[in-house]
N, C-alpha and C positions, 0 to 999 in steps of 0.2 A: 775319594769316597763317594761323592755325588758329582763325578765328571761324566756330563751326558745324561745326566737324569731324567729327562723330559724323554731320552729318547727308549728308553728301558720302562718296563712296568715297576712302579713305584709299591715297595712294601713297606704298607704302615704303620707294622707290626715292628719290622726290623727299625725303621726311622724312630718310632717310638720309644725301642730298648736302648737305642742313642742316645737320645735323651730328647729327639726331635719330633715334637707333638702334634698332632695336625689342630687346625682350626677351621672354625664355618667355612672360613673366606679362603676365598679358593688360590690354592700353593703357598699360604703363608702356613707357616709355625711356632708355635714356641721353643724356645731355645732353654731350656733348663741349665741350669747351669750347679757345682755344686760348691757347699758351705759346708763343710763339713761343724758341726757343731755350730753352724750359725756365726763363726769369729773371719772377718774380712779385711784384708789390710787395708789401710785409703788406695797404695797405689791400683790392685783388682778392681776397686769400686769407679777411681777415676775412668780406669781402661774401658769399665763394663759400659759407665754410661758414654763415650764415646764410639762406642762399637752398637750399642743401641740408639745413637743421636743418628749414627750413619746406614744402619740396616733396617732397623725396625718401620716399618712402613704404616704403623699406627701410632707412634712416637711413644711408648713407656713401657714402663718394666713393672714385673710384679715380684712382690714377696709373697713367698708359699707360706704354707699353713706349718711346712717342715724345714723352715730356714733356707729354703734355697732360692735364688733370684733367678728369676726369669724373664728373658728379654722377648714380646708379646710382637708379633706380626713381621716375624722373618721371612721371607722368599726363601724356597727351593734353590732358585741358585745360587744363592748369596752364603749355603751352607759352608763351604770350603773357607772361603772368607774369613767369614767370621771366626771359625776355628782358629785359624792362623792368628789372626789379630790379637786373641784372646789369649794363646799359648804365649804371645811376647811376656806377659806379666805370671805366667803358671798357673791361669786359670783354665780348668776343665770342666767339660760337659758332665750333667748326670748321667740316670739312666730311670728307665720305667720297665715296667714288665715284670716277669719272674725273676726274681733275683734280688741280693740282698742291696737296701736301700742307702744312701748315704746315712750316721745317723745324727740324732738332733742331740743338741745339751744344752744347759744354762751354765752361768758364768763357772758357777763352783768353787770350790773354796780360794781361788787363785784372787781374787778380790773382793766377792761376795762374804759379808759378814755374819751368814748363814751357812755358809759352805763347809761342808763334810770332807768330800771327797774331790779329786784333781778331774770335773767331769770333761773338761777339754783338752786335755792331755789326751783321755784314756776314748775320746768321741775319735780323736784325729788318729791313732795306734787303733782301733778297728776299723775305721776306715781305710785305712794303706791294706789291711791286711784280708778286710772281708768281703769290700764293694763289690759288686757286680758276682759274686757268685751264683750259680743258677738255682730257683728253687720250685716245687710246686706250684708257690704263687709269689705275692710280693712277701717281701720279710722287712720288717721298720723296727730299728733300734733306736732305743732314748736315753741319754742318761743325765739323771738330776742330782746336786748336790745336797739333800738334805728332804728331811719331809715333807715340805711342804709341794714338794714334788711340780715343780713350773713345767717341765717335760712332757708330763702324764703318761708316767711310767703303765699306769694302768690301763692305757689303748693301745699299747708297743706288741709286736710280735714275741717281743725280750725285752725288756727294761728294769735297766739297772738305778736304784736309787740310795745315797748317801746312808750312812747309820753311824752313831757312836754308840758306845755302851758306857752308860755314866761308873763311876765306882768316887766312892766316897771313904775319907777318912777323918773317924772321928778326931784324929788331935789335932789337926791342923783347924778344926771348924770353931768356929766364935759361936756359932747361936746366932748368926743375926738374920735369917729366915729368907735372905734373898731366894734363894733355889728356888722354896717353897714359891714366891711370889712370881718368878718367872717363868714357874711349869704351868704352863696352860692346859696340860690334858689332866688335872689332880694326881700324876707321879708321883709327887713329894709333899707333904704337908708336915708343918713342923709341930714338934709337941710342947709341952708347958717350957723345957727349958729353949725353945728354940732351935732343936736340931731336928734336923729330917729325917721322916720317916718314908722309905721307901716302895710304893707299891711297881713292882716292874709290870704287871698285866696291864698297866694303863702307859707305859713308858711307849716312846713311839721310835725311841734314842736319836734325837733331835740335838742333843747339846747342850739347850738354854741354860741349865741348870751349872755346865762348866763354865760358862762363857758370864754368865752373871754372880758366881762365886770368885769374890775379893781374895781369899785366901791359897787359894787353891785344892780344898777339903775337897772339892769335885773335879776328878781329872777322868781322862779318859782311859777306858782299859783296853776297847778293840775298835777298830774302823774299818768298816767294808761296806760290802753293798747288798742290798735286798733285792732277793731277785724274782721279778715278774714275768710272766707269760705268759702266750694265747689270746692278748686283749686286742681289739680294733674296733676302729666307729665304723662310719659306713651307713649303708642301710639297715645293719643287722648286728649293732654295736654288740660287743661281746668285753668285761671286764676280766683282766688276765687275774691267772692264778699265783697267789705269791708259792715260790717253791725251795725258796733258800735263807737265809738271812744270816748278813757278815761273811758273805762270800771275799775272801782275799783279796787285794785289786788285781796280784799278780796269778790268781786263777780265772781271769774274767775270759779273757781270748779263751780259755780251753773248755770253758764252758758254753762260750758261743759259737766253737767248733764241734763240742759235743751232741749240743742243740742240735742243728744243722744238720748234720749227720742224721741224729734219730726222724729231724724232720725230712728230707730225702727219702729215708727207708721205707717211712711210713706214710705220709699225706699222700695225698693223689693230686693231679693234676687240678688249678685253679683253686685247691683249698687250702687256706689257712691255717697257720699251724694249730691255732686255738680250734679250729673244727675237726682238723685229727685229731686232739687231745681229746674233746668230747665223743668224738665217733669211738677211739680205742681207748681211754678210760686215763685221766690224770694219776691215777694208782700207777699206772706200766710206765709212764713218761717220767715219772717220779724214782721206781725200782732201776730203769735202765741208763737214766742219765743225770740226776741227784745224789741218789745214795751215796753214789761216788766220791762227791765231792763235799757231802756233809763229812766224811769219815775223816777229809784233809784238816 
């Protein structure tokens, strides 16, 4: 890949879509490397800090703001290397540039006790399936288990985040007011006999109410995902638009294929999916690649 480098013109552009970033200091890089959802086994971690104890020529690594580890002041020739060394344990480079990003999760319901949804299951199954495709500009997925949203779904090109929908039965319920007291957004407040009364326009479908119910009078009736887009920090932070809610988990891929697709059609070069949406109108993004999927 990089045999003979020095002796060829060096494109920074392509090093960079490698995953290989340049720095002040002259022929080192950063080495990006990826996590998909941020989950690493010891042995990658072992490997990675002995391939950075032995390349890195500023001695440490950093962790990204998007979970991925980066090993800080590579040499140009030591690219090859390192690659090799790395692959022993099945660890792969990211990527930068146009194209879609590894993406981020938190733990999710796999042992978080707030967790909705499987978000590292469903991080690692888009990522086999979406990495590096090419896009207008960059595209960053996130996905969080549950409201309170650790990911921030709300700065993601697409972010998906956790949801239940409470359902309640009066015969199984006592009266003894838990729900009431463990809804923090005022969803549920109990009345003279102690049973809940339900407002769902404050419901944010978070769960507390199931999870804190002794009896089981609150179970859940659907679980999916809410789905965001358009959002990014930056210079010129922009808040995604929510455009779905309780999307299937087994419709997620085809809707971040569909995404994709309208963004391709439509964005132009270096912009953002969320700056098409505003440049051609969240109505049309909505008609041509929503509707579809609310109707499922």
């Amino acid at each position: 890949m990089v045999e003979n480098k020095r002796k060829q013109r060096i494109n920074l552009d392509e090093l960079k879509s490698g995953g290989f970033i340049k720095q002040t200091q002259k022929d080192l890089f950063t080495v990006r490397l990826k996590v998909p959802g941020g989950r690493i086994t010891p042995e990658k971690l072992t490997k990675i800090a002995e391939v950075a104890k032995k390349y890195s020529r500023l001695g440490y690594c950093h962790l990204s703001f998007r979970q991925s580890v980066e090993i800080i002041g590579v040499h140009i020739d030591d690219f090859d290397a390192v690659i090799k060394e790395l692959a022993t344990v099945g660890q792969k480079i990211a990527s930068c540039g146009p194209r879609v990003r590894v993406p981020t999760a938190c733990g999710g319901c796999e042992y978080n006790p707030n967790g909705i949804m499987d978000t590292q299951a469903k991080a690692l199954e888009v990522d086999e399936k979406f990495f590096g495709i090419p896009c207008p500009h960059k595209f960053k997925m996130g996905f969080s288990g549950c409201p309170i949203d650790c990911t921030r779904t709300r700065e993601m090109d697409l972010g998906f985040q956790g949801v239940v929908y409470p359902e309640w039965s009066k015969d199984l319920c006592t009266g003894c007011t838990l729900c009431a007291k463990a809804c923090m957004e005022g969803a549920i407040i109990a009345d003279k006999e102690g049973k809940p009364v339900f407002d769902e326009s404050k419901c944010v479908y978070c769960g507390d109410c199931i999870r804190a119910c002794p009896t089981d009078a609150w179970k859940d009736k659907k679980k999916g995902w809410l789905v965001r887009t358009g959002g990014k920090h930056g210079r010129h932070p922009r808040e995604a638009d929510q455009v779905i809610n309780f999307l299937p988990d087994h419709k997620v891929n085809d809707f971040i294929a569909a995404t994709l697709k309208w963004y391709k059609e439509n964005g132009k070069p270096k912009e953002r999916i969320g700056t098409s949406i505003e440049r051609i109108g969240l109505d049309k993004f909505k008609k041509e690649v929503v509707d579809t999927f609310e109707k499922t």
